[in-house]
C-alpha positions as CSV (number, residue, x, y, z in Angstrom):
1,X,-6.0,-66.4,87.4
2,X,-5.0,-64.4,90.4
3,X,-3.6,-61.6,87.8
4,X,-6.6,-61.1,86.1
5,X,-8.8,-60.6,90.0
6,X,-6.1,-58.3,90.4
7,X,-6.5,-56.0,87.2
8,X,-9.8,-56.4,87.9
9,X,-9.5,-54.7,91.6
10,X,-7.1,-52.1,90.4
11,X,-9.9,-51.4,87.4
12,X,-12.7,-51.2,89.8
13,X,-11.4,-49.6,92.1
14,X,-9.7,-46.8,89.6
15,X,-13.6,-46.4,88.2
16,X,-14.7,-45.6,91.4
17,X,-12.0,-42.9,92.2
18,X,-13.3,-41.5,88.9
19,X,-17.2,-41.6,89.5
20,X,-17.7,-40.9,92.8
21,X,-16.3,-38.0,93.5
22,X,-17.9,-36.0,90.7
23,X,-21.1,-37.8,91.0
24,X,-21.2,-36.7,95.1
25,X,-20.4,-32.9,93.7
26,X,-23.4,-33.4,91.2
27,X,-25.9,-35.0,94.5
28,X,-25.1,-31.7,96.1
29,X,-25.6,-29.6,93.6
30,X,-29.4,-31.3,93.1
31,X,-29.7,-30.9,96.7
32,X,-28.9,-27.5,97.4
33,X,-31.0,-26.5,93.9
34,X,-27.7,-24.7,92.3
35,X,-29.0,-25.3,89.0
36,X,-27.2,-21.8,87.8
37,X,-24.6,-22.0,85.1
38,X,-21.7,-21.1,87.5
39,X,-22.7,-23.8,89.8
40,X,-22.1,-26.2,86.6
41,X,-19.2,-25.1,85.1
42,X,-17.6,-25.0,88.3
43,X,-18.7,-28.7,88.8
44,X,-17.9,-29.5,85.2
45,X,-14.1,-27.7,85.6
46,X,-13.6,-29.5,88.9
47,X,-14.5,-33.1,87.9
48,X,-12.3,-32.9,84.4
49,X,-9.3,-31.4,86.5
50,X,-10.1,-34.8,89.1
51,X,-10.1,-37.1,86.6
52,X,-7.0,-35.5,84.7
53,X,-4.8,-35.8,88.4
54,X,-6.1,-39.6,89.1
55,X,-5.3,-40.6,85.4
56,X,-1.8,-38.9,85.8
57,X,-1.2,-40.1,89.0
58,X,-2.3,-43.8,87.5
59,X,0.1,-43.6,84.7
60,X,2.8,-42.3,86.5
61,X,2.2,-45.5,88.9
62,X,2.0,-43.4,92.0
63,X,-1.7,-44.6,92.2
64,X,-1.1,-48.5,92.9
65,X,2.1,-48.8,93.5
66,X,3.4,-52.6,93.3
């Protein structure tokens, strides 16, 4: 049992690395009222290149190291 609470932290906690970040840029965006193209493709650009270094830094292992 304590395997599975322990994929189960890693998984949560590699979903959040994912969201948050991307969902904070979006917030500000909505905030500040940068509703222009540029303002989302630059978001857009910047959260797929996030998520592309986490996911290769989690299949490399550097992420959670054992």
């Amino acid at each position: 049992m304590p395997q599975y609470a322990r994929i189960f932290g890693r998984a949560t906690a590699l979903a959040l690395i994912l969201t948050l970040p991307p969902l904070l840029g979006l917030f500000y965006l909505w905030s500040e009222r940068l509703h222009g193209p540029l303002e989302i493709v630059i978001w857009l650009v910047s959260s797929l290149l996030w998520n592309t270094l986490i996911l290769a830094l989690f299949v490399k292992g550097k992420l959670f190291p054992e």
